[in-house]
Every structure is written in C-alpha cells, then in structure tokens.
VEXMI-380993 format. One record per residue (C-alpha): residue number from 1; residue in three letters; x, y, z. Coordinates in steps of 0.5 Angstrom, whole numbers. Layout:
<sites>
+-----+------+-------+-------+-------+
| pos | code |    xx |    yy |    zz |
+-----+------+-------+-------+-------+
| NUM |  ALA |     X |     Y |     Z |
...
+-----+------+-------+-------+-------+
</sites>
This chain:
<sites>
+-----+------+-------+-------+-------+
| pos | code |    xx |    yy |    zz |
+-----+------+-------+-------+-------+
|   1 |  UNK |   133 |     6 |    67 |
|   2 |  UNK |   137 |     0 |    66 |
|   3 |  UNK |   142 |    -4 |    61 |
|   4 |  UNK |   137 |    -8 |    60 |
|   5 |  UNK |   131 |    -2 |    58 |
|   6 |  UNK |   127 |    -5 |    64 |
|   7 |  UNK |   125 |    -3 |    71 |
|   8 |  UNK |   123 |    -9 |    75 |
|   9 |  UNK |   121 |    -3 |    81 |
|  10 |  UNK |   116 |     1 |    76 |
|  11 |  UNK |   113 |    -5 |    73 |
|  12 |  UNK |   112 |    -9 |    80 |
|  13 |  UNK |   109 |    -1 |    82 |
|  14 |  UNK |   102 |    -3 |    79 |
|  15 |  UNK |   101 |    -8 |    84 |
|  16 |  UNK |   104 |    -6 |    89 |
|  17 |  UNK |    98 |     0 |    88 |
|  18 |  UNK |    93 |    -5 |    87 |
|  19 |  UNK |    95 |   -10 |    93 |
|  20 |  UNK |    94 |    -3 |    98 |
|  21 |  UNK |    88 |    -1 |    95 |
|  22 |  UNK |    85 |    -8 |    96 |
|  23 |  UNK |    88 |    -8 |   103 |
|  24 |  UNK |    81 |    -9 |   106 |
|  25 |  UNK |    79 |   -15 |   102 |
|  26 |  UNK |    85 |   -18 |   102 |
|  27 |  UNK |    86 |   -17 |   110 |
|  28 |  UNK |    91 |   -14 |   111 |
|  29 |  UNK |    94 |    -8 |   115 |
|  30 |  UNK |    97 |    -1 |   112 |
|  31 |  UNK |   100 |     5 |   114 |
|  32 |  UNK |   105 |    10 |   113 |
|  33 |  UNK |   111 |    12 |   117 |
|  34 |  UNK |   112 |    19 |   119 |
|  35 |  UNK |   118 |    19 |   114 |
|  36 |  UNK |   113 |    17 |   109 |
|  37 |  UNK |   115 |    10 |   107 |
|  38 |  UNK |   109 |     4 |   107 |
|  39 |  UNK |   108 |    -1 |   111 |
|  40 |  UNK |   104 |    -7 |   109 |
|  41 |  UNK |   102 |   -12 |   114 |
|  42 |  UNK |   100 |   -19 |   111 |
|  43 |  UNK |   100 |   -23 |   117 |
|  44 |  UNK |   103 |   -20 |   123 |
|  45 |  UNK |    97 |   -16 |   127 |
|  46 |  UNK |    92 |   -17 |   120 |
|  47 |  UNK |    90 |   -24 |   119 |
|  48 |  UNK |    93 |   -24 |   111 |
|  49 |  UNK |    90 |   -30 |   107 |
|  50 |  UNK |    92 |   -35 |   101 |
|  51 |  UNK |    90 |   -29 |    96 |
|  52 |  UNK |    95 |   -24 |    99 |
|  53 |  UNK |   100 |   -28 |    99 |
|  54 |  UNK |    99 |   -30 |    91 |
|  55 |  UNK |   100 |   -22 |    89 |
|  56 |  UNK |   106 |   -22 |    94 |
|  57 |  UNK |   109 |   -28 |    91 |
|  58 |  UNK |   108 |   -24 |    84 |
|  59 |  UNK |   110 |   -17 |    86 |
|  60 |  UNK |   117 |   -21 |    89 |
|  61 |  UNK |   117 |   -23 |    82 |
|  62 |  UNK |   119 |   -16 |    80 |
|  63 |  UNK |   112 |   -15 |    75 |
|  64 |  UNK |   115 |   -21 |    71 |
|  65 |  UNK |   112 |   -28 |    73 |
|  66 |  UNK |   105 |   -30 |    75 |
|  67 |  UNK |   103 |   -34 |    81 |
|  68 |  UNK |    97 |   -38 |    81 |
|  69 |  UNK |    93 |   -42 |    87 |
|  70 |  UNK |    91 |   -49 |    83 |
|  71 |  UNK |    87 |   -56 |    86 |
|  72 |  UNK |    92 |   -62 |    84 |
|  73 |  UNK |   100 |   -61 |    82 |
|  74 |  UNK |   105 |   -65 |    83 |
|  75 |  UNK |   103 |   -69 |    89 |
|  76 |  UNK |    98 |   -74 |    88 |
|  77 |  UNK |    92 |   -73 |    94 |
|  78 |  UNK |    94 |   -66 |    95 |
|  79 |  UNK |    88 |   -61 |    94 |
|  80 |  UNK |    92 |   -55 |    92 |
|  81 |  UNK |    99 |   -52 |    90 |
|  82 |  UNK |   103 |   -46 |    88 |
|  83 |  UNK |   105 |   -45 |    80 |
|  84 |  UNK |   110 |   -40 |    77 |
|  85 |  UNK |   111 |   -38 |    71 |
|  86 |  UNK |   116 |   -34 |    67 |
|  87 |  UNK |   119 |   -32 |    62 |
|  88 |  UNK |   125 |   -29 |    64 |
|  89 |  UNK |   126 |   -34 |    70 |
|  90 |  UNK |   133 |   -31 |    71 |
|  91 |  UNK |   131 |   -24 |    72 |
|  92 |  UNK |   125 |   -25 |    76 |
|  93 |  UNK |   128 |   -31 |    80 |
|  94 |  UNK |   135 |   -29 |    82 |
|  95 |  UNK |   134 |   -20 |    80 |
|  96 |  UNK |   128 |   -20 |    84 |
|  97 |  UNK |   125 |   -26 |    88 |
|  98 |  UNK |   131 |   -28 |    91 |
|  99 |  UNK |   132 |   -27 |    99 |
| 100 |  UNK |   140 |   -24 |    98 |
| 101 |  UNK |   140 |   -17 |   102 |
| 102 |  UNK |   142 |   -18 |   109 |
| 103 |  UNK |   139 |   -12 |   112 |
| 104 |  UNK |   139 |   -11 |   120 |
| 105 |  UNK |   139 |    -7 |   127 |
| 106 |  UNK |   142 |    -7 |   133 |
| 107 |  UNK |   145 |   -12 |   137 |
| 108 |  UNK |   144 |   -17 |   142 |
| 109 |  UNK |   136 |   -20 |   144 |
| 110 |  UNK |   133 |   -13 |   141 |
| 111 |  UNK |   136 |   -13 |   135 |
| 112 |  UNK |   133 |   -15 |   128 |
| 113 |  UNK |   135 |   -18 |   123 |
| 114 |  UNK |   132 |   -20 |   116 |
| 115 |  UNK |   133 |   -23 |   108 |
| 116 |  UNK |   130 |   -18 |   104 |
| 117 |  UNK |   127 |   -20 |    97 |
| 118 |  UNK |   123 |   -17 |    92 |
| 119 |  UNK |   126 |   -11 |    85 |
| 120 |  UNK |   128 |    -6 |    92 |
| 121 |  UNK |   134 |   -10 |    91 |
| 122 |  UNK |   136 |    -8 |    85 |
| 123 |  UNK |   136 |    -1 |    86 |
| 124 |  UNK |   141 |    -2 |    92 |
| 125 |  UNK |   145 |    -8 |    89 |
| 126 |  UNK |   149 |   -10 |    96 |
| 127 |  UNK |   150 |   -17 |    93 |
| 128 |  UNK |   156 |   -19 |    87 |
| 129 |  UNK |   150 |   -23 |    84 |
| 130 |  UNK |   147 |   -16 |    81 |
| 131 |  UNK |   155 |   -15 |    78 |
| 132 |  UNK |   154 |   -22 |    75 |
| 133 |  UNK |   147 |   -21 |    72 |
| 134 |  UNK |   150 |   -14 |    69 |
| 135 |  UNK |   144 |   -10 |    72 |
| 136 |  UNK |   142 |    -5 |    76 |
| 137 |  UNK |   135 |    -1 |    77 |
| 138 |  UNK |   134 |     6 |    77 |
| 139 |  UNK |   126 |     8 |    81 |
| 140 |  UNK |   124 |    13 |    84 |
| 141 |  UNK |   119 |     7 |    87 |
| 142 |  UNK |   122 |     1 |    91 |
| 143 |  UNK |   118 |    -5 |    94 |
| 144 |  UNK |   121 |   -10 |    99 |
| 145 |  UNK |   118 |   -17 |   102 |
| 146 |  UNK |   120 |   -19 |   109 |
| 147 |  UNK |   119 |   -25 |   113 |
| 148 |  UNK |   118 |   -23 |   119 |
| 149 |  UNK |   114 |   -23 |   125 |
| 150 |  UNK |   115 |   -15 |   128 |
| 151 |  UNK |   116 |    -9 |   124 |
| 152 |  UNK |   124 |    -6 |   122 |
| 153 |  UNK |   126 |    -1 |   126 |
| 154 |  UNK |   126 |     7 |   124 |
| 155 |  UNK |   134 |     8 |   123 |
| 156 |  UNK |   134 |     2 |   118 |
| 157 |  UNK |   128 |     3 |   114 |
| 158 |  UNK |   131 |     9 |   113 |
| 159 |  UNK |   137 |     6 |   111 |
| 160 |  UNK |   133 |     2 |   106 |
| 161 |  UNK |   130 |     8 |   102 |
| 162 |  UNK |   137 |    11 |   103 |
| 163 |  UNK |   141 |     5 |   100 |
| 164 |  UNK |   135 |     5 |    94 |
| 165 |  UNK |   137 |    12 |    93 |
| 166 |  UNK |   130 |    13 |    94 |
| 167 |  UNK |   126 |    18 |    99 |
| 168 |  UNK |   122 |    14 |   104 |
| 169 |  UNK |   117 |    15 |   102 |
| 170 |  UNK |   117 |    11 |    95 |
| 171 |  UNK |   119 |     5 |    99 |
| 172 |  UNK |   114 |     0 |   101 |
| 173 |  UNK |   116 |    -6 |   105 |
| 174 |  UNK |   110 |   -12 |   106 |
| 175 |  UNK |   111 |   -17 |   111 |
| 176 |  UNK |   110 |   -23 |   111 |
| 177 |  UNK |   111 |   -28 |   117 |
| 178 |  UNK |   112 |   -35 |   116 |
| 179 |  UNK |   106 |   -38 |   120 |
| 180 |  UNK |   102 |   -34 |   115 |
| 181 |  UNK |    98 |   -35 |   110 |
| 182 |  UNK |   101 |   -30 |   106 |
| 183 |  UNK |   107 |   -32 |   108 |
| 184 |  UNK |   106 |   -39 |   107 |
| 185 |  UNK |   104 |   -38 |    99 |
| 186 |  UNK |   110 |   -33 |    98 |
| 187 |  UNK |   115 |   -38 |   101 |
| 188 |  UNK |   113 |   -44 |    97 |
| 189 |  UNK |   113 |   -39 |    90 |
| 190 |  UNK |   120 |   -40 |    90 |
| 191 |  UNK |   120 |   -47 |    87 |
| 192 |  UNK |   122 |   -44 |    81 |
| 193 |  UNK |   127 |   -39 |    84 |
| 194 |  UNK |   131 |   -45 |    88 |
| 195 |  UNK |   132 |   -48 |    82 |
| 196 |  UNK |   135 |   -42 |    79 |
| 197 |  UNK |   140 |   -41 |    85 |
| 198 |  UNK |   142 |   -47 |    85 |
| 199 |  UNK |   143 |   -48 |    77 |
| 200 |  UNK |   148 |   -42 |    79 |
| 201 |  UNK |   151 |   -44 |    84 |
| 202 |  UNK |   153 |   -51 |    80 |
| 203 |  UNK |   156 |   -46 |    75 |
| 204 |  UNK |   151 |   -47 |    69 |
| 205 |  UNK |   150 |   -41 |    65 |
| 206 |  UNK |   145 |   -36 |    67 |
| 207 |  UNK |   144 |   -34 |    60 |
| 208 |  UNK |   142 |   -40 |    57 |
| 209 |  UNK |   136 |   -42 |    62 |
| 210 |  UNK |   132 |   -39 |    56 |
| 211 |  UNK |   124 |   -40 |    61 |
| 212 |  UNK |   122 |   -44 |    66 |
| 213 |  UNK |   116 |   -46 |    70 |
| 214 |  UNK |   115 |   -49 |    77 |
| 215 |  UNK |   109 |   -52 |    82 |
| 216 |  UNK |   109 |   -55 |    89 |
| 217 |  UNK |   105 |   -57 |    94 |
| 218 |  UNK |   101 |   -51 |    99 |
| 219 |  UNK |   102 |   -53 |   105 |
| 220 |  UNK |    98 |   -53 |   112 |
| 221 |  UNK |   102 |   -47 |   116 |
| 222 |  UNK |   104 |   -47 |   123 |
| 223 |  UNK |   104 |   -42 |   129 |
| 224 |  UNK |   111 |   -46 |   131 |
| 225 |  UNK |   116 |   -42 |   127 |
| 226 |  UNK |   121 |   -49 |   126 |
| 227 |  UNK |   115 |   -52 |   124 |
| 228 |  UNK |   112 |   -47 |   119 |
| 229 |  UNK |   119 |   -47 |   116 |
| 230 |  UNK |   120 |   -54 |   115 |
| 231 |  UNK |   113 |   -55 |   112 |
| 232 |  UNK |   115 |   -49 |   107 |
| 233 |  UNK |   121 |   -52 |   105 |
| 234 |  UNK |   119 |   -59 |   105 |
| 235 |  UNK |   114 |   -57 |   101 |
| 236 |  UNK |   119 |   -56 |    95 |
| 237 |  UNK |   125 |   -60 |    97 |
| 238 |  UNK |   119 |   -66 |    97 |
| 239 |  UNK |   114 |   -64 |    93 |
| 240 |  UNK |   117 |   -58 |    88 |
| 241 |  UNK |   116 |   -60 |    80 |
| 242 |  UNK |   121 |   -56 |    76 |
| 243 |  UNK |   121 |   -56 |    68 |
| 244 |  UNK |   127 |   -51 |    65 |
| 245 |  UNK |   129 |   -50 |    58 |
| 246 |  UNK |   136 |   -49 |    57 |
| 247 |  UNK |   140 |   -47 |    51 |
| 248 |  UNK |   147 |   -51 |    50 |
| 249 |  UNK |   150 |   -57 |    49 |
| 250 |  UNK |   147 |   -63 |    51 |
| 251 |  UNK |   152 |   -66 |    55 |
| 252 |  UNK |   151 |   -58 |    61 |
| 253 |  UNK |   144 |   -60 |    61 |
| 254 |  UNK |   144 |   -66 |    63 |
| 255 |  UNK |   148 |   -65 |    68 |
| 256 |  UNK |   145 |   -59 |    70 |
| 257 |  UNK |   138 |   -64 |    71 |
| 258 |  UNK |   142 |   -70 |    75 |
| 259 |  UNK |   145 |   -64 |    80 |
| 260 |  UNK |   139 |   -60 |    81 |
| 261 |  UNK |   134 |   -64 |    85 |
| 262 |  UNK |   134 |   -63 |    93 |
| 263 |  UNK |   137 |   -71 |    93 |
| 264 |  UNK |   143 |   -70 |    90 |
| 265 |  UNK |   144 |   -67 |    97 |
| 266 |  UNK |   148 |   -70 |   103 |
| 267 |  UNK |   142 |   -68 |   108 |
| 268 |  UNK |   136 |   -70 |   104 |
| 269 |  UNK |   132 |   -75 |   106 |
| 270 |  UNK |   129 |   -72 |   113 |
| 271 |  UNK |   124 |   -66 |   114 |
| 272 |  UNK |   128 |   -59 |   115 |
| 273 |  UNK |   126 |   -59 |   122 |
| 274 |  UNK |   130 |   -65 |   123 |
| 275 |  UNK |   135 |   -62 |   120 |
| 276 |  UNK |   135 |   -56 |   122 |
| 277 |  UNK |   135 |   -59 |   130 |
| 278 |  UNK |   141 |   -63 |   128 |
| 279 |  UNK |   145 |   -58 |   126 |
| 280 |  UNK |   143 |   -54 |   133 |
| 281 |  UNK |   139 |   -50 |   129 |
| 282 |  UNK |   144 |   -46 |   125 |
| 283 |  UNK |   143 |   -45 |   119 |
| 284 |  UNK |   149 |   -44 |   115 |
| 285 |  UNK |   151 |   -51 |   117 |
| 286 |  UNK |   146 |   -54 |   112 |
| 287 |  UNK |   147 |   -57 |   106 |
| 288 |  UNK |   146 |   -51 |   101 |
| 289 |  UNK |   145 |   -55 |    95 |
| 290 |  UNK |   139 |   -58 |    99 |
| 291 |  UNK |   135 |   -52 |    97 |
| 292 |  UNK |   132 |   -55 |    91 |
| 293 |  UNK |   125 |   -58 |    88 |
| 294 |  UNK |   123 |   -65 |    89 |
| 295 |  UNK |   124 |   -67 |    81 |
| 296 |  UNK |   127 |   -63 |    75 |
| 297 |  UNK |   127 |   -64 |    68 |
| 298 |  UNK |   131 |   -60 |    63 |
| 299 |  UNK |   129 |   -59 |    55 |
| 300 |  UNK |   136 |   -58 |    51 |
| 301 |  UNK |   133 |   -53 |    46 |
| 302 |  UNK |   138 |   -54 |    41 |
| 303 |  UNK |   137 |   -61 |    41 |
| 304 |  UNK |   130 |   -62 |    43 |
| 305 |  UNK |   132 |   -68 |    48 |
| 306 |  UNK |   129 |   -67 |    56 |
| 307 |  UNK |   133 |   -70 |    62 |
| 308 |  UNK |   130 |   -72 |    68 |
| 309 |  UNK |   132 |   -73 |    75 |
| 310 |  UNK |   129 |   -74 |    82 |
| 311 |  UNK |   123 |   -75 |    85 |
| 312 |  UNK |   117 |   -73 |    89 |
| 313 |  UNK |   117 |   -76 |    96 |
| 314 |  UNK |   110 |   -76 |   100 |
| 315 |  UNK |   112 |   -80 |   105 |
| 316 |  UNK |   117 |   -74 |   108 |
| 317 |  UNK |   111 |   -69 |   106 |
| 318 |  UNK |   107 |   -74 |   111 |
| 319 |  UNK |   111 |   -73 |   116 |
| 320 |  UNK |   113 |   -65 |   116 |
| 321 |  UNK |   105 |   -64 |   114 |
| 322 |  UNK |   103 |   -69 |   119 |
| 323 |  UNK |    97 |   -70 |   115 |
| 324 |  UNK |    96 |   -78 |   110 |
| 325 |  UNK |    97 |   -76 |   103 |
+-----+------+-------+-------+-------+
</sites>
C-alpha cells in the first residue's frame, strides 16, 4: 500500500479489466505477449474511436477523476469537448496522468522512444516529482498509456514490469497514437493536468490546490503526426478552460491565475505546428511555460474571492483546426 493508504494502480485495475473486456465494441486490439504482459492497441492496427479514448483518458487518471465527451464547452461553435474533474487534482494529474517517465530502446533510426503516463509511474517513481509529492504505490498490477504509433520492444517491456517490481504479466500497456481517435481524446484530457504541471513548475504549493475542473475543445484529428500534435495542444493552449480552488493567501493565488495561461508565455500566439517548425522541430527548445490552458480562474477558499486571466482564442484554433469557428 502507500503513505497515503491508497493504491492508484489497484483502483485504476477495474477499468482496465473493463476496457479489455469491452475491447470489441470499443474497436480495439488486445493481446498478450509471451511473457504474459498485455497490450491494448487503440489506434495502431485497431481503429480505436472517441469512447475508448475517454476510458483511457480516466485510467491515466489513476481511478481518481472523470472524463466526459460533451456538446459545447468553452469555445462558442465548437460542437464537442473533453471535461475532467477530480478531486484530487494533485495525485491523479501530476501522480498518475502526467507524461514524466522516459522510457527507450536502442539507438540510431530503430531505436524507440516514448513518455510514459498513467499509475504504472508510481510503482517505478524514476521522476524526483514522486519525492515531491511523498508517494509511491505498491501493485502487483501496473498500467501504462503510450502515445505511440508501433509497439515497444520486448527487452524494454521487460524492463518496465521489472522497474514496477512487478511480472510481466500484471503489466498492461495501452497505446494510443496521436492521429487517433483515442489518442486524440486522451491528449486533450490533460487540460487539467497542464495546469497542475505548471502551477508546480511556477513554485505555487501542491498541497493547496484543494479540486479542480477543466474542458477544452475535441479537435479534428490528422494523419500528419506535427499536425495531429498541434491540433492537440492547441486545443488547449487556445481553447482550454480551467477553474482551480486554492487554499493560501490571496496574494499566491492571484498570481498563480496571472501566470498560468498559455499567453503569459514568449511563444504564445502562433499554432504549435509553426512553433515546433520554428525551432527545427526540437521540442525542448519550446517555451515550457506555454503548455498550459487558454483561460484560468482561481478560487481563494480562504477568502472566497476568484482571479482570472487570459482568454480563448478562436482565431488560432481556426487556423490549427483548419475549420470556421
């Protein structure tokens, strides 16, 4: 068990269960490996869809948030977006759903490489966040999401399962391209989840951020994978919503408002594709603190007062989406 009395990987273990046992309505591929370990193929070879990507977006979430598809949201014209909430934005954001273990294989043009997400991170806990936020699961079940577009190779699955402390065979990795359907949904779910990475990287303290809530605009996907990126984070850095409730003076929580939104970035104001291009398709040489939602407000609990900053932006989401708003 764990510090905090809870296992992320055994409540996310029923929803895992359930998406392979509904595999077939939900088009996707399963099947296991020799060494026993599970793979689930939501967009590779399957065709995947909207509906598996929403499941997937809440086993990311470590069993402790919900993911919703719904007509509207925060862009005015748009006919559908992604919504999450949780009550425990910390853990199932930054513990579970965030992108933080670099996992790879090889080297040269055959070699793989992939951002690992999901409560299987807590059971391996490479990233010093897991010190910060004084937790680390025990399973004897593990689940990873991918986004990638080939399966990982044997030895570093391996390494995965042994990295987890766990056999192969508790270890289920989903994977979900980018210029899928699912994948598409499952990106997009993070609304809430860059606004907690950033909230951390700006130094705000974790332990106040008391519940949150976000949604953003479903975007069209695209077989091109710069473009299917772009149109993913744009979907939140132009037309992601988030609403935080914060304990702590006033004074933190206001600037925790000012400094979050995408704009308050040096790169903001250009689709990501551009961006990316610009910087010659390096991601690392791209602003960090451009990976955030549109518009932000902040409840002060203690007072009661809320702060707000930035806006939604339909002219850039026409331009990345390539459709009139």
């Amino acid at each position: 068990m764990t510090d905090r009395g809870l296992s992320i990987n055994a409540l996310t273990a029923p929803l895992v269960d359930a998406l392979v046992a509904d595999a077939d309505q939900l088009r996707l591929g399963v099947h296991a490996l020799d060494n026993g370990a599970c793979i689930v193929d939501a967009g590779i070879a399957a065709p995947g869809g909207l509906e598996a990507g929403r499941r997937i977006a809440e086993i990311c979430l470590g069993g402790l948030g919900r993911v919703a598809l719904r007509g509207g949201g925060p862009v005015a014209g748009w006919p559908l977006s992604v919504e999450v909430t949780t009550s425990d934005p910390v853990m199932a954001c930054l513990g579970s759903q965030y992108a933080g273990w670099s996992l790879s294989h090889g080297e040269g043009k055959g070699a793989f490489h992939a951002l690992g997400s999901g409560p299987g991170r807590a059971l391996a806990c490479k990233e010093p966040l897991f010190a910060e936020l004084g937790y680390r699961d025990q399973s004897d079940r593990g689940c990873l999401v991918l986004e990638v577009d080939k399966e990982p190779p044997a030895p570093l699955i391996e390494k995965i399962a042994r990295d987890c402390g766990i056999a192969p065979s508790g270890l289920t990795l989903i994977l979900t391209p980018t210029s899928s359907l699912a994948g598409t949904v499952q990106i997009v779910a993070r609304v809430l989840e860059v606004a907690l990475h950033k909230a951390h990287e700006l130094g705000f303290h974790l332990g106040d951020i008391r519940d949150g809530l976000g949604a953003a605009p479903l975007p069209p996907p695209a077989p091109d994978f710069v473009k299917a990126m772009g149109r993913t984070n744009d979907a939140i850095l132009f037309g992601g919503q988030v609403q935080l409730f914060a304990a702590g003076e006033d004074a933190a929580v206001e600037r925790l408002a000012r400094e979050l939104p995408s704009s308050a970035s040096r790169d903001y104001g250009r689709p990501f594709a551009e961006v990316f291009k610009a910087y010659g398709y390096d991601f690392f040489q791209v602003d960090p603190m451009l990976f955030s939602p549109a518009r932000i407000q902040v409840t002060a609990l203690d007072s009661g007062r809320t702060f707000t900053a930035g806006r939604i932006a339909p002219e850039l989401l026409e331009a990345s989406f390539g459709v009139a708003l």
